[in-house]
C-alpha positions in Angstrom: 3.0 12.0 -15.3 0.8 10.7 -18.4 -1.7 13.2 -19.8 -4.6 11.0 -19.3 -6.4 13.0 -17.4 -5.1 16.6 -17.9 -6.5 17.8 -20.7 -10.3 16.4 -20.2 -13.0 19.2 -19.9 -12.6 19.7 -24.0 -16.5 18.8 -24.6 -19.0 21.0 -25.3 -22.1 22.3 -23.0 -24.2 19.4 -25.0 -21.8 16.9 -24.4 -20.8 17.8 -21.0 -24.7 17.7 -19.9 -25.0 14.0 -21.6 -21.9 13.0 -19.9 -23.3 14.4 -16.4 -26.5 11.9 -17.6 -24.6 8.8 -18.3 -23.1 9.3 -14.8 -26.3 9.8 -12.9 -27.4 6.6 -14.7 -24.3 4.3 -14.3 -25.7 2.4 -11.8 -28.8 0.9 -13.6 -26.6 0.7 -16.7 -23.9 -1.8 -15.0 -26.9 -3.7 -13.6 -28.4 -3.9 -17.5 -25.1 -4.7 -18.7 -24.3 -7.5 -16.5 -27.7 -9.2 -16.8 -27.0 -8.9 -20.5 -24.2 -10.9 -19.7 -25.0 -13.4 -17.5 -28.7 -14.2 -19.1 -27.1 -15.0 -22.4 -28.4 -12.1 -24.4 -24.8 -11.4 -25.3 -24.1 -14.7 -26.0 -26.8 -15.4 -28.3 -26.4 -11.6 -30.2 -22.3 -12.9 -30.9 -23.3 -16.0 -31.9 -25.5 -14.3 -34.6 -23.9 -10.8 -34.9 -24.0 -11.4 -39.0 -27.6 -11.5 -39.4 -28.9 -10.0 -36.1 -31.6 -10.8 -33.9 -34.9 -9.4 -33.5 -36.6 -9.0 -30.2 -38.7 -11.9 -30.7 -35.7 -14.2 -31.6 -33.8 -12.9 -28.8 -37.0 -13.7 -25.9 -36.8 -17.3 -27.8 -33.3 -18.3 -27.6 -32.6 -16.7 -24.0 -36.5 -18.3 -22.4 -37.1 -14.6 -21.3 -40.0 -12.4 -22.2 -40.4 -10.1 -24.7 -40.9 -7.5 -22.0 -38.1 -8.2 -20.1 -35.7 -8.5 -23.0 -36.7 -5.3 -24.8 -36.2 -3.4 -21.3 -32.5 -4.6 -21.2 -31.5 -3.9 -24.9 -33.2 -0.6 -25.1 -30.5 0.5 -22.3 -27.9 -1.7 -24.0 -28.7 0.0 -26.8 -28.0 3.5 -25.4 -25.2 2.4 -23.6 -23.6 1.5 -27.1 -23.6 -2.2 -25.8 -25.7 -3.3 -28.8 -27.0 -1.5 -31.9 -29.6 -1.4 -34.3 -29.9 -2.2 -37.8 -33.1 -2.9 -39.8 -34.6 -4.0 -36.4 -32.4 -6.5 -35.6 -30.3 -6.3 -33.2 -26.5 -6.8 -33.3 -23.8 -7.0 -30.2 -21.3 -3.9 -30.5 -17.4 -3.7 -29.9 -18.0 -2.7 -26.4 -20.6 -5.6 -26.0 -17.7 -7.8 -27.0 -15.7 -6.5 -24.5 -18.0 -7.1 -21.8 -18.7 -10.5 -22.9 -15.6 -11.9 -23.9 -12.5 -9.8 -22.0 -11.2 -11.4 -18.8 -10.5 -7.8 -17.4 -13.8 -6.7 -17.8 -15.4 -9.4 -16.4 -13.2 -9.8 -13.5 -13.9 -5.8 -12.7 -17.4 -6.5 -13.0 -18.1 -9.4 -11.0 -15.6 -7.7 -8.2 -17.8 -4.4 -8.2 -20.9 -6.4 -8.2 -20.3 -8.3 -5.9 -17.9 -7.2 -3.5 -18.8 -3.4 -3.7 -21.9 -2.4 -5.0 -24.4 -2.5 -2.1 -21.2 -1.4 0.0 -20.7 1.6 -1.6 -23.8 3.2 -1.0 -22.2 4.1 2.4 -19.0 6.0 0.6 -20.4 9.2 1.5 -20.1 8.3 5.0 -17.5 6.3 5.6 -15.2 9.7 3.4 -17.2 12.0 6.8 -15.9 9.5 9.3 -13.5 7.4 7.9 -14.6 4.2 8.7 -15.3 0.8 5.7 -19.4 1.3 6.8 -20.1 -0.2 3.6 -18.3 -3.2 5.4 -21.8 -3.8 7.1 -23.5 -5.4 4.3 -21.3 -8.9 5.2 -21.0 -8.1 8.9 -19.6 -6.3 11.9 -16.1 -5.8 10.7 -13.5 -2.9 11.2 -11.4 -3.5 7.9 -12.0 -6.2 5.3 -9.1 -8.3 5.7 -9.8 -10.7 8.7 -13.3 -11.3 7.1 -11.7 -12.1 3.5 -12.0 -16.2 4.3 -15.7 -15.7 5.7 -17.3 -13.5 3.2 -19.9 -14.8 1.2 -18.5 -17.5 -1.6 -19.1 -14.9 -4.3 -17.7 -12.1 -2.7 -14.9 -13.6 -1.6 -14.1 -15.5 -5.0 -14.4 -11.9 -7.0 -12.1 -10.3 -4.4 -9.4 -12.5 -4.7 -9.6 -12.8 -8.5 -9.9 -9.3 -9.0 -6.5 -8.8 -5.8 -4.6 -11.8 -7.6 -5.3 -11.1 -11.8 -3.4 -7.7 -11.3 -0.6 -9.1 -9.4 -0.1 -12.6 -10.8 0.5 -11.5 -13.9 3.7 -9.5 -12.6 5.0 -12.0 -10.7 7.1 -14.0 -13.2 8.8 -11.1 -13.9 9.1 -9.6 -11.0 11.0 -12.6 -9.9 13.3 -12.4 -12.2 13.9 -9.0 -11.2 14.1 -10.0 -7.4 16.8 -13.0 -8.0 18.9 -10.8 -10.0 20.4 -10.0 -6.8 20.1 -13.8 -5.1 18.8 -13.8 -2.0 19.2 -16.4 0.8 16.2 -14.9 2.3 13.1 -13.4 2.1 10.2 -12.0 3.9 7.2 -11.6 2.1 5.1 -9.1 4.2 1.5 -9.3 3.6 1.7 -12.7 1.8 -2.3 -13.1 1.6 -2.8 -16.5 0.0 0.8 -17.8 -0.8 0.9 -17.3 -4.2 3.7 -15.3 -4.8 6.0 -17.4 -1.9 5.3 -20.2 -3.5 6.1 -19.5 -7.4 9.2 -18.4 -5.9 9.4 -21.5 -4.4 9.0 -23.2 -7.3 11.6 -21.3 -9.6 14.1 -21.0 -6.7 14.4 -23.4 -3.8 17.6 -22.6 -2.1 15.5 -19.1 -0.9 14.0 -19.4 2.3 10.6 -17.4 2.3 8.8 -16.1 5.4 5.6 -14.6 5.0 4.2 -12.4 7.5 0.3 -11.6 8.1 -2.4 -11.7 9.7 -3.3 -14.8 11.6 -6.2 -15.5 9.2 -4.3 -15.3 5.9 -1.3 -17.1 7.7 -4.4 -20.0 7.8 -5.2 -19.5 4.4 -1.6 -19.6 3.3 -0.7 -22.8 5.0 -3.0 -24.5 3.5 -2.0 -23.4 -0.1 1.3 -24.5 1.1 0.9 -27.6 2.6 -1.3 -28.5 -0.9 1.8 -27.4 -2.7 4.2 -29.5 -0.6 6.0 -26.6 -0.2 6.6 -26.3 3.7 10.1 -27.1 3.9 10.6 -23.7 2.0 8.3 -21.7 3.5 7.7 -20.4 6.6 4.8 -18.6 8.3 5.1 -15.6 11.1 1.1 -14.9 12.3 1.4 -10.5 12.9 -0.3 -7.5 12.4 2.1 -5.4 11.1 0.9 -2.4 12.6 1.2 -3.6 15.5 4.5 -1.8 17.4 4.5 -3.5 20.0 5.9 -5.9 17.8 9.3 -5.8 16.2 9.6 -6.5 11.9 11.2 -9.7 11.8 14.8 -9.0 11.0 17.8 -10.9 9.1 15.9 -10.9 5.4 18.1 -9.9 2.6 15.1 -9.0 0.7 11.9 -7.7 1.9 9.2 -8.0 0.0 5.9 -6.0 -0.4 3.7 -7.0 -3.0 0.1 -4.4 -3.3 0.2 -4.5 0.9 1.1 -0.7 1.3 -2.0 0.5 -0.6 -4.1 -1.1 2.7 -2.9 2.0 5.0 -3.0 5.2 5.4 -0.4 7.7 5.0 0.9 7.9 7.9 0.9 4.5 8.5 2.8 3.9 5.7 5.5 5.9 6.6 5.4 4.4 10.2 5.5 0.7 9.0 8.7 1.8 6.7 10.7 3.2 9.3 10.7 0.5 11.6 11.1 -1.4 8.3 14.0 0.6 8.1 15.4 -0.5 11.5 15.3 -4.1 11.0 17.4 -3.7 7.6 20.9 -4.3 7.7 23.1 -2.1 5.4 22.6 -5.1 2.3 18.8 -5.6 3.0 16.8 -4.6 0.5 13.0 -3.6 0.2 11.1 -4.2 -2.9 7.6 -2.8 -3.0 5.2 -3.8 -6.0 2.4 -1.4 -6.3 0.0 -0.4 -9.7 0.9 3.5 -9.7 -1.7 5.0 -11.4 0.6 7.7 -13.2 2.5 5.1 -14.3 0.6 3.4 -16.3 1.0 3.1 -20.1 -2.8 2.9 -21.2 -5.7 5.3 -20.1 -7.5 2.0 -19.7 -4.9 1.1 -16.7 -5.2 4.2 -14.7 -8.7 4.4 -15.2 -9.1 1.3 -13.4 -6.3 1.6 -10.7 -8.1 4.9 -9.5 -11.2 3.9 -9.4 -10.5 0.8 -6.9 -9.8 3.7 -4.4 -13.6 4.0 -3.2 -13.3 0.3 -2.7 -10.6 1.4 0.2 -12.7 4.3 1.5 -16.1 2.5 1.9 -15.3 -1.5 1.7 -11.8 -2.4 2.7 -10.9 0.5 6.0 -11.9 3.7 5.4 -8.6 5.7 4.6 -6.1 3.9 2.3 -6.3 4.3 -1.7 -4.5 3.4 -4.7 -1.0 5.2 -5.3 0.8 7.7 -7.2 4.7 7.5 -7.6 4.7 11.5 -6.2 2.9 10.2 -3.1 4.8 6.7 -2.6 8.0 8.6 -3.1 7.5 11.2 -0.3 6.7 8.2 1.8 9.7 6.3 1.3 11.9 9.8 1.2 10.0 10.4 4.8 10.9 6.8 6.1 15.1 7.9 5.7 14.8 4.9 2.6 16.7 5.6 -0.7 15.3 4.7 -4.1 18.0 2.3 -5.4 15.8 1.7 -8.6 12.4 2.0 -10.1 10.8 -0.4 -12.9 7.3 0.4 -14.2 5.5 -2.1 -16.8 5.8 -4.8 -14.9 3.0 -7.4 -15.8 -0.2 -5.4 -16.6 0.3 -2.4 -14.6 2.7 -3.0 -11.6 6.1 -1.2 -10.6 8.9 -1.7 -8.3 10.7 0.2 -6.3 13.5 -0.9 -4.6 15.1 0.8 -1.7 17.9 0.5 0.9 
């Protein structure tokens, strides 16, 4: 496991005590920061980052008052977002990155709006739980049958934010997955299509089913018919949990792309034996999570753990983001075997594939 978060309690008393403050205050600074963004104060402070803006300058070019402005940069400006030089103000590296970096942005807009006024019910919904912070788009149990209702912002930040860290695997990872040449493939928990249907694309003598629920089998159709791609791709409409239901069966490759973070443990380890039992001895399962202790930059894990309170309070109330200790266990407890793992895979996936 990386050292990224082993050896972090070196500051001093000072330093610890500003930390604490910086955390008590994180919510009003990601507000301030994302207004900085999306008024154009960041804008106009890159556009001019040589010479600097003063206040005044900044109220003119944005139409905002003086008042209004100064209250945002004077947080931006502790929040090292901008700095201050000879009272004009100039955008920092970490403005930059707020402005300008598709990551950021992405997280952003997916906190903001899928999870901020959410998570103000983690507390309870880690007492009982249960997604309560659900209830800010409606009377839900889990999040993923209201995905194609939720509000058009909500919904577009959740599947940018769901696709950007997978899609950026998934040339690769097919590579990976045709190495052993499949005739066929089931794609459990296929959300929107995408990754069928790149398959698709780069290989058309595999047959891809994708399994889901009936409302993301809807979704995915239609991203399919779109892509005139039904003659290789074929829908089954199940909740997987379900087990009254049988996994489909006869798949030399079974593919799980970021679905086995949406469980809990013990589902997990339910779903994969009877995973297991529709395997024949050549089957194999290839599961494509981001494993936080995996990962080969701070930045990455950072990230991948804090999407877990997204789980707890928005998406179902007991599922989180992985470690390869924990997603090992479950596939040792399921009577699988770990053929062979590959981390750094796009930006922070890995595969593990098992017979």
């Amino acid at each position: 496991m990386p050292n990224f978060f082993q050896e972090n309690d070196t500051k001093s008393a000072l330093e610890a005590q500003y930390a604490a403050q910086k955390i008590a205050f994180a919510p009003i600074v990601f507000q301030v920061a994302k207004s900085m963004r999306d008024l154009g104060i960041l804008e106009v402070l890159y556009n001019h980052d040589k010479v600097g803006l003063t206040l005044d300058e900044i109220s003119q070019k944005v139409n905002l008052s003086k008042y209004g402005v100064q209250t945002l940069i004077e947080t931006s400006l502790s929040a090292d977002i901008v700095k201050l030089s000879k009272n004009r103000y100039h955008i920092t590296k970490t403005g930059y990155f707020l402005l300008k970096d598709k990551m950021t942005n992405i997280n952003m807009n997916y906190n903001h709006y899928v999870n901020y006024q959410g998570l103000y019910y983690l507390e309870e919904s880690i007492k009982e739980e249960k997604a309560l912070g659900l209830k800010v788009f409606g009377s839900w149990d889990t999040i993923y049958p209201a995905l194609s209702t939720l509000p058009k912002e909500a919904q577009e930040s959740w599947f940018t934010f769901d696709h950007y860290y997978s899609d950026s695997s998934f040339e690769e990872a097919i590579h990976i997955l045709l190495k052993n040449k499949p005739k066929t493939l089931l794609d459990i928990g296929g959300n929107t299509g995408k990754f069928s249907m790149q398959l698709a694309q780069v290989d058309s003598n595999v047959s891809i089913t994708i399994c889901d629920l009936p409302e993301q089998i809807a979704l995915a159709k239609e991203n399919v018919k779109e892509a005139k791609l039904e003659k290789n791709i074929h829908f089954i409409a199940q909740d997987i949990l379900d087990v009254s239901k049988e996994i489909p069966q006869s798949y030399d490759i079974i593919w799980m792309s970021q679905f086995l973070d949406c469980f809990k443990e013990e589902d997990i380890i339910s779903l994969l034996k009877r995973i297991k039992k529709s395997m024949s001895k050549d089957t194999l399962i290839y599961i494509m999570e981001p494993l936080w202790d995996k990962q080969r930059f701070e930045t990455s894990a950072y990230c991948i753990i804090n999407t877990s309170p997204y789980f707890t309070a928005m998406a179902n109330g007991y599922s989180k983001m992985f470690n390869a200790v924990d997603m090992l266990d479950y596939i040792h407890q399921a009577g699988l075997e770990l053929v062979e793992e590959i981390d750094n895979v796009g930006i922070c996936q890995s595969i593990l594939i098992c017979k």
